[in-house]
N, CA and C atoms of all chains as a GROMACS GRO file, in nm:
protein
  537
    1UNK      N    1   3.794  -4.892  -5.081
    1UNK     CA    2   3.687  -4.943  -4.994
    1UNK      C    3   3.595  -5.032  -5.073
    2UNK      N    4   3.558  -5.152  -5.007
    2UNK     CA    5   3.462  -5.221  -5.053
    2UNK      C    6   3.305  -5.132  -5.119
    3UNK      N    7   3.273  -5.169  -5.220
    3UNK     CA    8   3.169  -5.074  -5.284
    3UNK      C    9   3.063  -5.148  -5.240
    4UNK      N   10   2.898  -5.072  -5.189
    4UNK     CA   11   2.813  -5.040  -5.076
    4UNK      C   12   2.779  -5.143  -5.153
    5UNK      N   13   2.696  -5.252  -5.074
    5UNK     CA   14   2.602  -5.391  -5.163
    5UNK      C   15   2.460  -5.372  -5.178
    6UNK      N   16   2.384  -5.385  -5.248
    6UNK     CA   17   2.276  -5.289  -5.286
    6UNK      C   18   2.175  -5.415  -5.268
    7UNK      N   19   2.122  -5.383  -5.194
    7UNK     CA   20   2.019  -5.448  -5.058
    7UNK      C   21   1.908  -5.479  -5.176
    8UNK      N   22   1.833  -5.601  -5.114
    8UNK     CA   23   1.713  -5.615  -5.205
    8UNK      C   24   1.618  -5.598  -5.151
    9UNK      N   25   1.533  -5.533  -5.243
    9UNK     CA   26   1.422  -5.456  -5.204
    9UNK      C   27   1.301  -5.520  -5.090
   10UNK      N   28   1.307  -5.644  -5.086
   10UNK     CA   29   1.258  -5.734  -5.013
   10UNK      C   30   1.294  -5.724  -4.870
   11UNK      N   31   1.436  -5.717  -4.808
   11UNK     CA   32   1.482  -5.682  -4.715
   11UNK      C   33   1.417  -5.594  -4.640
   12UNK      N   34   1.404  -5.466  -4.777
   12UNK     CA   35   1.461  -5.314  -4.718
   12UNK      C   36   1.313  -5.299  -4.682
   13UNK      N   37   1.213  -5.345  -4.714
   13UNK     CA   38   1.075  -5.299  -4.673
   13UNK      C   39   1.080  -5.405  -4.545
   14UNK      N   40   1.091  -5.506  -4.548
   14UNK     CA   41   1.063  -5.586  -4.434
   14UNK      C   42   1.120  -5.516  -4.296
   15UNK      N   43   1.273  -5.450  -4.307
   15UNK     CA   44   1.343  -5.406  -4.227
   15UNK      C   45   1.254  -5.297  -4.165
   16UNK      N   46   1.222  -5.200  -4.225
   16UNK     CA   47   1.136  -5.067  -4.206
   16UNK      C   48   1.029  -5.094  -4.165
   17UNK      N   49   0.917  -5.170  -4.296
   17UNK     CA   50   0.808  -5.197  -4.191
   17UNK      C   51   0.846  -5.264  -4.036
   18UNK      N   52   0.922  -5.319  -3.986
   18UNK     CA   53   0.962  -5.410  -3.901
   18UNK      C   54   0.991  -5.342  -3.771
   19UNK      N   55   1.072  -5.212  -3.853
   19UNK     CA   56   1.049  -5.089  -3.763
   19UNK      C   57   0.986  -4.965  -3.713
   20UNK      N   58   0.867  -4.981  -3.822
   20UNK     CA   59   0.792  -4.892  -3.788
   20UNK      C   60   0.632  -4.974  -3.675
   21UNK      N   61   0.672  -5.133  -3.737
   21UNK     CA   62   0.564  -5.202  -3.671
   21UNK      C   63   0.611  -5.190  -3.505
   22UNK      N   64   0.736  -5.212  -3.463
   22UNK     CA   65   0.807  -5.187  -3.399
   22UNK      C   66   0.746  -5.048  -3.264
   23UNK      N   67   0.801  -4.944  -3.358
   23UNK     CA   68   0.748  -4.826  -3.317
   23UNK      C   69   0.572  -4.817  -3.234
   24UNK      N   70   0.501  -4.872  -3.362
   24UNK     CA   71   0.319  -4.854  -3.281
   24UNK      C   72   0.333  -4.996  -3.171
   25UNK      N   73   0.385  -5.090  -3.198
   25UNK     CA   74   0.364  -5.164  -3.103
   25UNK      C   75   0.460  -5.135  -2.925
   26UNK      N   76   0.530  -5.065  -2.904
   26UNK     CA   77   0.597  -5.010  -2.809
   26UNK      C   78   0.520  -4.882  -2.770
   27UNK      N   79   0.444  -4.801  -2.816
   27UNK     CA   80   0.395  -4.686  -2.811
   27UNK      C   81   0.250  -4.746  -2.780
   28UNK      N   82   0.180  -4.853  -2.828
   28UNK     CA   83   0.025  -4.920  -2.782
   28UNK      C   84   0.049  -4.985  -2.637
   29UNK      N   85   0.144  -5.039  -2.628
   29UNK     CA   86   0.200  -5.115  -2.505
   29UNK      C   87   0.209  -5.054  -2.417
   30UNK      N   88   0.295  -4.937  -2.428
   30UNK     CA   89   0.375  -4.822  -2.306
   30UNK      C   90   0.228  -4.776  -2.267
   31UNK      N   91   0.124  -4.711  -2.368
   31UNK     CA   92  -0.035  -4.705  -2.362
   31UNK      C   93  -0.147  -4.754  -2.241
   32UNK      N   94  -0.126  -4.889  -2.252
   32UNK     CA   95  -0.157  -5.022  -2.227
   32UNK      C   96  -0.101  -4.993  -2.067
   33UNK      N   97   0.008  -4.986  -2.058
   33UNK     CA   98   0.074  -5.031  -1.934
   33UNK      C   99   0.053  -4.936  -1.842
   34UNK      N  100   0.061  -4.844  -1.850
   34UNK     CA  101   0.120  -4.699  -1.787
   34UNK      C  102  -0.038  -4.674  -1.663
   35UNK      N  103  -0.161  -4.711  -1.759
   35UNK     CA  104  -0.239  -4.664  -1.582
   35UNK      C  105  -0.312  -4.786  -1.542
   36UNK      N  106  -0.188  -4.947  -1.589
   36UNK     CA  107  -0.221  -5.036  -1.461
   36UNK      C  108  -0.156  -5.056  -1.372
   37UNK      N  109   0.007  -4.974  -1.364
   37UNK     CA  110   0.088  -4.903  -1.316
   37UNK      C  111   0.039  -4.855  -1.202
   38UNK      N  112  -0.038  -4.746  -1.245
   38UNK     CA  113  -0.092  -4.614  -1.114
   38UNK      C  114  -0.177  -4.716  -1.070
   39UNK      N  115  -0.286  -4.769  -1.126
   39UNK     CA  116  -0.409  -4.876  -1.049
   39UNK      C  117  -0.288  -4.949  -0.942
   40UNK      N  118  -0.226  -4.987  -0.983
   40UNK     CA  119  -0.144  -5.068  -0.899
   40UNK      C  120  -0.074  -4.983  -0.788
   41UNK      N  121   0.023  -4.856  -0.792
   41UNK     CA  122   0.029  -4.816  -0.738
   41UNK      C  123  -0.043  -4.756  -0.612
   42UNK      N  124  -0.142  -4.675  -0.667
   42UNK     CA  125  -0.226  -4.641  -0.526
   42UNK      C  126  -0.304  -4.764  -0.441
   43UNK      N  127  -0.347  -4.867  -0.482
   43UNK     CA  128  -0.405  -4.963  -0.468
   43UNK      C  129  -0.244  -5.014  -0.329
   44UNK      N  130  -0.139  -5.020  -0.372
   44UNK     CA  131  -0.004  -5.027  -0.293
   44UNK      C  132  -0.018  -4.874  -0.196
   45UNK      N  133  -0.058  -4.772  -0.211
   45UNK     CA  134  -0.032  -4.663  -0.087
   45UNK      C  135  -0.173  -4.698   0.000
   46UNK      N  136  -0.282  -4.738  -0.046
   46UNK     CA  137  -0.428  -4.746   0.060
   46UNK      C  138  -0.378  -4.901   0.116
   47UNK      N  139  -0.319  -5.008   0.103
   47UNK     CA  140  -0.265  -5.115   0.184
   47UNK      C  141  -0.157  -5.074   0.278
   48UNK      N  142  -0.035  -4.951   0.226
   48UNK     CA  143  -0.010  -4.966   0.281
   48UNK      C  144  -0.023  -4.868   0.476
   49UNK      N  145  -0.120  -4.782   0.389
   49UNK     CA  146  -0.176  -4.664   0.496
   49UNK      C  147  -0.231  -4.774   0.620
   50UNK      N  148  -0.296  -4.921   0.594
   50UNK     CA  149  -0.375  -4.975   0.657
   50UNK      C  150  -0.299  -5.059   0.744
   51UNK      N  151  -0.186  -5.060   0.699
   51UNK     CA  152  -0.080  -5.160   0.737
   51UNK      C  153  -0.020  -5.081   0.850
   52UNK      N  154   0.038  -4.966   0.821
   52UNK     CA  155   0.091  -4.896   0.926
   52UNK      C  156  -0.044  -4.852   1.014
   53UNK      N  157  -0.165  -4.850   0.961
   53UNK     CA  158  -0.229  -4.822   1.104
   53UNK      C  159  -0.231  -4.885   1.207
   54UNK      N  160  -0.226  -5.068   1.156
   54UNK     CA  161  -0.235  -5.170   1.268
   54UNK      C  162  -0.141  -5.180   1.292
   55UNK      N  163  -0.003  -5.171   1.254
   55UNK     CA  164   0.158  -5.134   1.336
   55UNK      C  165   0.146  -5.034   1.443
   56UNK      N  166   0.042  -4.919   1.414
   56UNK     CA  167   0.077  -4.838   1.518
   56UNK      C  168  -0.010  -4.877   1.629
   57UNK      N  169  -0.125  -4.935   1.632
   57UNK     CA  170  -0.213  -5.002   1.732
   57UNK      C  171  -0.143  -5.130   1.779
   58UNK      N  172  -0.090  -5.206   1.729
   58UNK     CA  173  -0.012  -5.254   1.780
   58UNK      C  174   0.113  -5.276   1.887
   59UNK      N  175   0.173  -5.163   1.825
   59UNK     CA  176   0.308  -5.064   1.915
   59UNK      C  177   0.215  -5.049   2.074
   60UNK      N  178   0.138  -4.946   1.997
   60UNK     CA  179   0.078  -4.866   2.147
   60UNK      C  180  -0.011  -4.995   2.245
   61UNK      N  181  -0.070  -5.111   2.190
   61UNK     CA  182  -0.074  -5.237   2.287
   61UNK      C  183   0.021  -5.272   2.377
   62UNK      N  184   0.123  -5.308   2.270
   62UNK     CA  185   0.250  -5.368   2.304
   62UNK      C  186   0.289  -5.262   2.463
   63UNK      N  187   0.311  -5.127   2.414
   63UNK     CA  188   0.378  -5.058   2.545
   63UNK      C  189   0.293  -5.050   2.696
   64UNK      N  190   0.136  -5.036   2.615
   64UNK     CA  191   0.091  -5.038   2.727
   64UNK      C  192   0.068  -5.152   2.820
   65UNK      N  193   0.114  -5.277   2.761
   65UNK     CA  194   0.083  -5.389   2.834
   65UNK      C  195   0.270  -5.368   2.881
   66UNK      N  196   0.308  -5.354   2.891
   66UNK     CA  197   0.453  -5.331   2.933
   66UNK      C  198   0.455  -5.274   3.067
   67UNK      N  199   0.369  -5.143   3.038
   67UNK     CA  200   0.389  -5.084   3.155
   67UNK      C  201   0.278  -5.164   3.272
   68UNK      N  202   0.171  -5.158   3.215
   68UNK     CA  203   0.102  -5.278   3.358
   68UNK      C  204   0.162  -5.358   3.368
   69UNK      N  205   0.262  -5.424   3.289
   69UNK     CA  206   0.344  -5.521   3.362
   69UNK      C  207   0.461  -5.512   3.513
   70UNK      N  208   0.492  -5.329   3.454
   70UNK     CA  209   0.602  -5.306   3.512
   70UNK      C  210   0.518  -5.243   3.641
   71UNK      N  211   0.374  -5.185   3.616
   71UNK     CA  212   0.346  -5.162   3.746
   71UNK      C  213   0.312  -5.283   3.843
   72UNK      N  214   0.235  -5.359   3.776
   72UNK     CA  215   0.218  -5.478   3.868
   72UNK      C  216   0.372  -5.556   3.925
   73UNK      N  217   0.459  -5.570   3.895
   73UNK     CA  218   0.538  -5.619   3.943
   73UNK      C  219   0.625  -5.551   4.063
   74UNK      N  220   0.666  -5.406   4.014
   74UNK     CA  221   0.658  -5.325   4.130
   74UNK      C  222   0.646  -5.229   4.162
   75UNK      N  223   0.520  -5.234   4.190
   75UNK     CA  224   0.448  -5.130   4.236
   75UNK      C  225   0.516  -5.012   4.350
   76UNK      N  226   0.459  -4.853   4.333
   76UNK     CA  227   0.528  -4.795   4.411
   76UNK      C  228   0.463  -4.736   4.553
   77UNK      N  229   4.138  -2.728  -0.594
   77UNK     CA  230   3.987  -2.815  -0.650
   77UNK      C  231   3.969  -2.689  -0.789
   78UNK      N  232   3.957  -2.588  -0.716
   78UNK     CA  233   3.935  -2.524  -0.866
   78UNK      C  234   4.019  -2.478  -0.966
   79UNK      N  235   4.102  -2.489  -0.931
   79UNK     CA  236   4.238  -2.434  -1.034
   79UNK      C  237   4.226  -2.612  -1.126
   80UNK      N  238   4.172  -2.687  -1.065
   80UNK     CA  239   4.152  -2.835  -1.150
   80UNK      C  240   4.029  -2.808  -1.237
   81UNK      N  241   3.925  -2.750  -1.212
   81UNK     CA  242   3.841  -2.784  -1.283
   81UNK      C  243   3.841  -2.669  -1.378
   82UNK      N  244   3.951  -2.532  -1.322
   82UNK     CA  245   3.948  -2.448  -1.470
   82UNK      C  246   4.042  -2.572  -1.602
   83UNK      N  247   4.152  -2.596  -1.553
   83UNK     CA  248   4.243  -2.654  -1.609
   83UNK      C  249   4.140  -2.757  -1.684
   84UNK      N  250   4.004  -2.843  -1.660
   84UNK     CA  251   3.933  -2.896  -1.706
   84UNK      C  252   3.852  -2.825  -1.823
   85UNK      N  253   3.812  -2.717  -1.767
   85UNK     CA  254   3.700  -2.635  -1.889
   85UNK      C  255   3.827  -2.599  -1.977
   86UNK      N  256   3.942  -2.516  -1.911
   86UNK     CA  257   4.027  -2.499  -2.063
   86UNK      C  258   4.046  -2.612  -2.140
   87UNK      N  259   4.058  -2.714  -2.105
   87UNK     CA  260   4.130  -2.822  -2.215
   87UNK      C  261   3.953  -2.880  -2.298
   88UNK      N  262   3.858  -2.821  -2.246
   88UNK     CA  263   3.699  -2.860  -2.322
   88UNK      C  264   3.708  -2.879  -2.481
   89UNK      N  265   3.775  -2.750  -2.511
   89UNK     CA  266   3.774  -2.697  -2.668
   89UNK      C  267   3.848  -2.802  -2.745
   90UNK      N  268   3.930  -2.813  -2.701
   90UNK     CA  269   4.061  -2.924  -2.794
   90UNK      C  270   4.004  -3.079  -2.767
   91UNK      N  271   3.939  -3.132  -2.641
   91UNK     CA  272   3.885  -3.243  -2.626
   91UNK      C  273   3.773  -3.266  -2.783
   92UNK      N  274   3.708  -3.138  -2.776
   92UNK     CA  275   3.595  -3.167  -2.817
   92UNK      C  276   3.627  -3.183  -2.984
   93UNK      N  277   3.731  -3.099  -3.038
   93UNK     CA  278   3.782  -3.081  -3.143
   93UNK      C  279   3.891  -3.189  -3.182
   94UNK      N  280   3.923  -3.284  -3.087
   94UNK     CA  281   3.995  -3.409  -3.095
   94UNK      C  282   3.906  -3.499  -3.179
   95UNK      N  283   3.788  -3.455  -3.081
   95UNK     CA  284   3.683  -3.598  -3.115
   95UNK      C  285   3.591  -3.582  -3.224
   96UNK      N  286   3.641  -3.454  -3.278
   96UNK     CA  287   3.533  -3.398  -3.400
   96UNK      C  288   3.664  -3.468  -3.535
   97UNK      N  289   3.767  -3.448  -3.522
   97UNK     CA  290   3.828  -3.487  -3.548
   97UNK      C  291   3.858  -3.671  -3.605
   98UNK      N  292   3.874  -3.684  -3.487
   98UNK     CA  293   3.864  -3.849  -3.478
   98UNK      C  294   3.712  -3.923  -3.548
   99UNK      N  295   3.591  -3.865  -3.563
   99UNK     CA  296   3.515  -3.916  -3.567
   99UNK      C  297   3.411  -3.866  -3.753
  100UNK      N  298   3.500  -3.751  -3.788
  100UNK     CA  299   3.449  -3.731  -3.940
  100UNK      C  300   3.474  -3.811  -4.041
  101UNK      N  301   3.612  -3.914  -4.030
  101UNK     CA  302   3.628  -4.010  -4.148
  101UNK      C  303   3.548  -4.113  -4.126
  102UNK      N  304   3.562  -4.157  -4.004
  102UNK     CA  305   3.435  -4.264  -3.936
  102UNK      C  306   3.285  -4.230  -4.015
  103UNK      N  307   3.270  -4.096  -3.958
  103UNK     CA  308   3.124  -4.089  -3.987
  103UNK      C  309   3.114  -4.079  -4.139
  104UNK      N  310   3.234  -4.041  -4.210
  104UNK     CA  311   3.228  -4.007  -4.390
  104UNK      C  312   3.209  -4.200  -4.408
  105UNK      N  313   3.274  -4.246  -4.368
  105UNK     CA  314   3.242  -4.409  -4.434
  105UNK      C  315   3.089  -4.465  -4.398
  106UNK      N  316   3.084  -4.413  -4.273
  106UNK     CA  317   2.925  -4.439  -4.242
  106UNK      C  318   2.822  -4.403  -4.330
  107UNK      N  319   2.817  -4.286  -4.375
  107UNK     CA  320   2.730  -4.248  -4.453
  107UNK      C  321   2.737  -4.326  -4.574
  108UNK      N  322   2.860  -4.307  -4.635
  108UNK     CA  323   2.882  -4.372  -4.785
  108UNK      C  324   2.817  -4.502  -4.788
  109UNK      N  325   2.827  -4.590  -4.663
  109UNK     CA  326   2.749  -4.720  -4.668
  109UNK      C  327   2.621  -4.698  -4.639
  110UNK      N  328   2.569  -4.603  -4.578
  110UNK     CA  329   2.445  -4.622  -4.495
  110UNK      C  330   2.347  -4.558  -4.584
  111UNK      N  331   2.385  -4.455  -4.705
  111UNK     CA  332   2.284  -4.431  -4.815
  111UNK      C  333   2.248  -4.509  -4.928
  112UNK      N  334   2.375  -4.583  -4.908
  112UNK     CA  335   2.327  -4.674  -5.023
  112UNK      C  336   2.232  -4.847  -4.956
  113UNK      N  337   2.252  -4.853  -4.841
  113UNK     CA  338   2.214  -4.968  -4.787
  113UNK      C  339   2.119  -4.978  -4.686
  114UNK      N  340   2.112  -4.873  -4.609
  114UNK     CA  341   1.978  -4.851  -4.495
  114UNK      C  342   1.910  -4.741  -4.519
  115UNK      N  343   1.861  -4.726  -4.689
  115UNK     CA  344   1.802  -4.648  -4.704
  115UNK      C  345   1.622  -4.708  -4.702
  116UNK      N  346   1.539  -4.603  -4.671
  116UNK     CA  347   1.427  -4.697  -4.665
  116UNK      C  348   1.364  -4.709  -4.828
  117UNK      N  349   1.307  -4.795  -4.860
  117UNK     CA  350   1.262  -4.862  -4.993
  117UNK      C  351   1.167  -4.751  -5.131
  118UNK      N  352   1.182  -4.729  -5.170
  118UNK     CA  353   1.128  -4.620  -5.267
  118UNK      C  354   1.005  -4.656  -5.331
  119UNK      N  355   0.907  -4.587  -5.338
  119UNK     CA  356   0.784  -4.648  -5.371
  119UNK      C  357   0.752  -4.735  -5.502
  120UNK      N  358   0.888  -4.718  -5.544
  120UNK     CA  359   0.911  -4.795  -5.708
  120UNK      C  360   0.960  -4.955  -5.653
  121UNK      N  361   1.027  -4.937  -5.548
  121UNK     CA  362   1.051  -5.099  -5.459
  121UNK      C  363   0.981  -5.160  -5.435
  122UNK      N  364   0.867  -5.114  -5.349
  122UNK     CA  365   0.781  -5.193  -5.320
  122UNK      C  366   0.719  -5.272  -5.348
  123UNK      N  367   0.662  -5.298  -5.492
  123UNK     CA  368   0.583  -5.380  -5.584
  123UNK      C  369   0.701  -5.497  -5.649
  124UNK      N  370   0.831  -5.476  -5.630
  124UNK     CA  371   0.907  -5.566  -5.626
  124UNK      C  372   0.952  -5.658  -5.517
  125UNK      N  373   0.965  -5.589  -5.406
  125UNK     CA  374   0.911  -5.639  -5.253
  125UNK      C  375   0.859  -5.768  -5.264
  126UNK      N  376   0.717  -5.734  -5.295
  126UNK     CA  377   0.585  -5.832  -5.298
  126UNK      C  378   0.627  -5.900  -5.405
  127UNK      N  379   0.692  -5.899  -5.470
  127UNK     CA  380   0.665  -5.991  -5.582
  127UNK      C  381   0.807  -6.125  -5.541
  128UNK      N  382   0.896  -6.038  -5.488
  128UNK     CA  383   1.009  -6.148  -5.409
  128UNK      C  384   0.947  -6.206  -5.309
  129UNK      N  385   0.850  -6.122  -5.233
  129UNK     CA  386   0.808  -6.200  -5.095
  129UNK      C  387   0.692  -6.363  -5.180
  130UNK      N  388   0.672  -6.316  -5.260
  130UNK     CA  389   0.542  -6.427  -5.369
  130UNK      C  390   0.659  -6.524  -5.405
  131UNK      N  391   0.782  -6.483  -5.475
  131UNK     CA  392   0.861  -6.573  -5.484
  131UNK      C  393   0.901  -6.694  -5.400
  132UNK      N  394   0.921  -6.605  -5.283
  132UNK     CA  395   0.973  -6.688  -5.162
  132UNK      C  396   0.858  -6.769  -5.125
  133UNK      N  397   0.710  -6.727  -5.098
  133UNK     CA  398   0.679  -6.822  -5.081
  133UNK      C  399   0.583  -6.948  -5.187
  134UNK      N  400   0.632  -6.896  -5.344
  134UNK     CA  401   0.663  -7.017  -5.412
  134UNK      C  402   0.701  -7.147  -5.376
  135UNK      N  403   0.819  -7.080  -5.348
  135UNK     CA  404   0.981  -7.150  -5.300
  135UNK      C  405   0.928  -7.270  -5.213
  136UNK      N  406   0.880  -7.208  -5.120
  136UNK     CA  407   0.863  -7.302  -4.961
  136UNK      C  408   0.743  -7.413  -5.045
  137UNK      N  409   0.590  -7.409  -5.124
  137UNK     CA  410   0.568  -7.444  -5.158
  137UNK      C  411   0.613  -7.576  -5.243
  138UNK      N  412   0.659  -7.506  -5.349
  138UNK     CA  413   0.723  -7.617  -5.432
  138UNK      C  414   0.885  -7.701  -5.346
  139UNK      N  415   0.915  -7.687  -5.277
  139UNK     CA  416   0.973  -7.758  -5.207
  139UNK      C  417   1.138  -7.695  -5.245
  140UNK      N  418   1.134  -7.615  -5.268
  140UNK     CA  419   1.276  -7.599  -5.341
  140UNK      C  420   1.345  -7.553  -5.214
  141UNK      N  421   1.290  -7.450  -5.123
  141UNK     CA  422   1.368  -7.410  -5.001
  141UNK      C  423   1.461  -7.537  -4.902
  142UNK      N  424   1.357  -7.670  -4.970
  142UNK     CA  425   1.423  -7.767  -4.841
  142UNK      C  426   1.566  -7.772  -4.944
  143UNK      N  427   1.604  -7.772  -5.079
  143UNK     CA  428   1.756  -7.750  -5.151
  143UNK      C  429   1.877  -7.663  -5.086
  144UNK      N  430   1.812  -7.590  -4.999
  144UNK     CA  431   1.935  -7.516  -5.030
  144UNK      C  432   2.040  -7.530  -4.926
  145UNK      N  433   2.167  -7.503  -4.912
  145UNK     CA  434   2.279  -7.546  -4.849
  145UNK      C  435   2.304  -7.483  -4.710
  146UNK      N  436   2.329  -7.527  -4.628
  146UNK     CA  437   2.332  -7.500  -4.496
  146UNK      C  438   2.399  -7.350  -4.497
  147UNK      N  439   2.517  -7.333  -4.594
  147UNK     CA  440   2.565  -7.195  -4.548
  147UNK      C  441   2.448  -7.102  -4.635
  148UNK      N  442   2.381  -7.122  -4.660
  148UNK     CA  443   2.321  -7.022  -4.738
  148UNK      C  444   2.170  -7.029  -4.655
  149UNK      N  445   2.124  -7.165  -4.574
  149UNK     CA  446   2.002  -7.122  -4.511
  149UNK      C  447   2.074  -7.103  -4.357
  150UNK      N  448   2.202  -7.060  -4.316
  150UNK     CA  449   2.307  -7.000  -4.194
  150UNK      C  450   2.276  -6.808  -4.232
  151UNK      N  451   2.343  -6.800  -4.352
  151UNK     CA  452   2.364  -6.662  -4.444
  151UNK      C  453   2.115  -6.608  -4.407
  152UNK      N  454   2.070  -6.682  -4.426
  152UNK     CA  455   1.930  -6.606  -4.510
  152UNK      C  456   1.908  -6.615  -4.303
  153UNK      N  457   1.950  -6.737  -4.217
  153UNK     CA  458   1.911  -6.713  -4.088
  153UNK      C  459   1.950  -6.560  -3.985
  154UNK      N  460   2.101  -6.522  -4.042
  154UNK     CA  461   2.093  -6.410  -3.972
  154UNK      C  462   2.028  -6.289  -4.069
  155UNK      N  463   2.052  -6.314  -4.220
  155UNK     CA  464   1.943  -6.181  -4.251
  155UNK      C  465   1.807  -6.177  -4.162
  156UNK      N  466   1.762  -6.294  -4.151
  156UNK     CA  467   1.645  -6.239  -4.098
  156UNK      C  468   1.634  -6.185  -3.923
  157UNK      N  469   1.727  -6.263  -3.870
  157UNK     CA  470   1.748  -6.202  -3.755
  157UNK      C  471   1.780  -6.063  -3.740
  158UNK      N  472   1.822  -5.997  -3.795
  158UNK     CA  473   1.875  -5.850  -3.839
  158UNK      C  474   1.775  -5.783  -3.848
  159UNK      N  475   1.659  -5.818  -3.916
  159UNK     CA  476   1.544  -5.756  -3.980
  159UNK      C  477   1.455  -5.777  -3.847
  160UNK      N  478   1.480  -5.882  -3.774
  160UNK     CA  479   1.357  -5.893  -3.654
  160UNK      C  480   1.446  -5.816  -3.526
  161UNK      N  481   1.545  -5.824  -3.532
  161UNK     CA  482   1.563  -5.703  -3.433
  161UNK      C  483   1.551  -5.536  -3.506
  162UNK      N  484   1.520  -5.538  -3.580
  162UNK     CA  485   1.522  -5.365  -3.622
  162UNK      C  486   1.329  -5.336  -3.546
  163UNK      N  487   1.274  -5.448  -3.564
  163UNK     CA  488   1.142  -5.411  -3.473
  163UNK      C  489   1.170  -5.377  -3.321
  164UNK      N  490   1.272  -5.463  -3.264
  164UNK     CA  491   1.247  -5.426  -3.108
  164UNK      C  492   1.344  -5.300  -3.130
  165UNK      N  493   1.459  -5.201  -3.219
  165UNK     CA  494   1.496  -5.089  -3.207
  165UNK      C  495   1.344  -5.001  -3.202
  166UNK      N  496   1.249  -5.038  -3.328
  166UNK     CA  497   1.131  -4.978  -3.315
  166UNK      C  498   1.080  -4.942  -3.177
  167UNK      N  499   1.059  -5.082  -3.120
  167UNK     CA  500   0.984  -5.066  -2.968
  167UNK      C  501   1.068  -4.962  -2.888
  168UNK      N  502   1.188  -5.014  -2.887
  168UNK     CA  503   1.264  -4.898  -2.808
  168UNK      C  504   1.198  -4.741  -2.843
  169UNK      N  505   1.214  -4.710  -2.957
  169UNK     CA  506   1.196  -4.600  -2.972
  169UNK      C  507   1.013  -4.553  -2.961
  170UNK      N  508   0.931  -4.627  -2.946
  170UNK     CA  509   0.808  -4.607  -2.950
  170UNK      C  510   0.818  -4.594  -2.760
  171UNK      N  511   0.864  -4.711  -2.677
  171UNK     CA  512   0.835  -4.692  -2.567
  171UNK      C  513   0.902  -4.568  -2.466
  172UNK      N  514   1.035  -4.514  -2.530
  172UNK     CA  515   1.095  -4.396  -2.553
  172UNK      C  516   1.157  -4.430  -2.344
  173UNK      N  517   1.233  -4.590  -2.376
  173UNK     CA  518   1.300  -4.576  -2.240
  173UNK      C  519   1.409  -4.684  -2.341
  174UNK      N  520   1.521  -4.723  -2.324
  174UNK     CA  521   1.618  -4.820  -2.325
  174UNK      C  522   1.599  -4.970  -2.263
  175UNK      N  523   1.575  -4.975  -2.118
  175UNK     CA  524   1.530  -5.089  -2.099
  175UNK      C  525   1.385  -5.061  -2.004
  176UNK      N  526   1.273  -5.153  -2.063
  176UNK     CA  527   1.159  -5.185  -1.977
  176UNK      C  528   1.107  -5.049  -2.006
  177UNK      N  529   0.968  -5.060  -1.958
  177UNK     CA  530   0.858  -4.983  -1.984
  177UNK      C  531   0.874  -4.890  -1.886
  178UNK      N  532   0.839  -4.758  -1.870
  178UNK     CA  533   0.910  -4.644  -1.778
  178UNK      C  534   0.808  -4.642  -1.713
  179UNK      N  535   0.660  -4.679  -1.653
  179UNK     CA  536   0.522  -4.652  -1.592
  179UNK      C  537   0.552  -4.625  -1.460
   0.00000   0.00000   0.00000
């Protein structure tokens, strides 16, 4: 077997620090991110609570102008 | 259906002992390279580190880096690429998902 090539020391810190810089910067980030996430989220369930309220006022317009339609036209 | 999935758990042992198998000379060469080469730097390295990293940027200074030969600034382009992805393995492992931020 080819015998192991013996890395220069220059590398081997750059590599490590590289990965440990690595490490805090994914772990500050994930930090960072995670409750503009939820801000965002609930901020998405109170739009959309408001949204389906005027869908449902809507609906119930919609039918009731249906049926005065259907009574006015023929009436019993 | 189940007379298949005993016939599955019996054959578990020998699967698993196939692959223990198959995978110790693998992992014996792995190691043999990986202690001598991805080991992290010894505190006796370090001050040599810095003193190559001072070198290098001698180098760029005095103009000598613009010398050197395409396969060798090809060869120093993927060392360093190597070294700048071992940071985003970092991130991976700091953000503790594979892809994208898990929030």
């Amino acid at each position: 077997m080819v015998p192991p090539v013996q890395v220069s020391p220059l590398i081997k810190t750059a590599r490590w620090s590289a990965l440990i810089v690595g490490i805090i910067y994914g772990k500050f980030r994930y930090d960072n991110l995670k409750p503009i996430a939820e801000e965002e989220r609930r901020i998405e369930e109170e739009e959309k609570k408001v949204r389906e309220e005027k869908e449902r006022i809507a609906k119930q317009l919609a039918e009731a102008i249906v049926e005065i339609n259907l009574e006015v036209s023929c009436p019993k | 259906m189940a007379q298949a999935v005993q016939k599955l758990v019996a054959k578990v042992p020998t699967l698993v002992g196939a692959a223990v198998n198959y995978s110790k000379p693998r992992l014996a060469t792995f190691w043999y390279y990986a202690r001598v080469e991805l080991v992290p730097p010894t505190p006796a390295e370090i001050p040599k580190a810095i003193s190559g990293f001072q070198d290098l940027l001698k180098g760029f200074q005095s103009g000598r880096l613009g010398q050197t030969t395409v396969r060798d600034a090809l060869r120093n382009g993927l060392v360093a690429t190597e070294v700048l992805m071992w940071f985003y393995i970092g991130e991976i492992i700091g953000k503790r998902g594979l892809i994208g931020y898990d929030v």
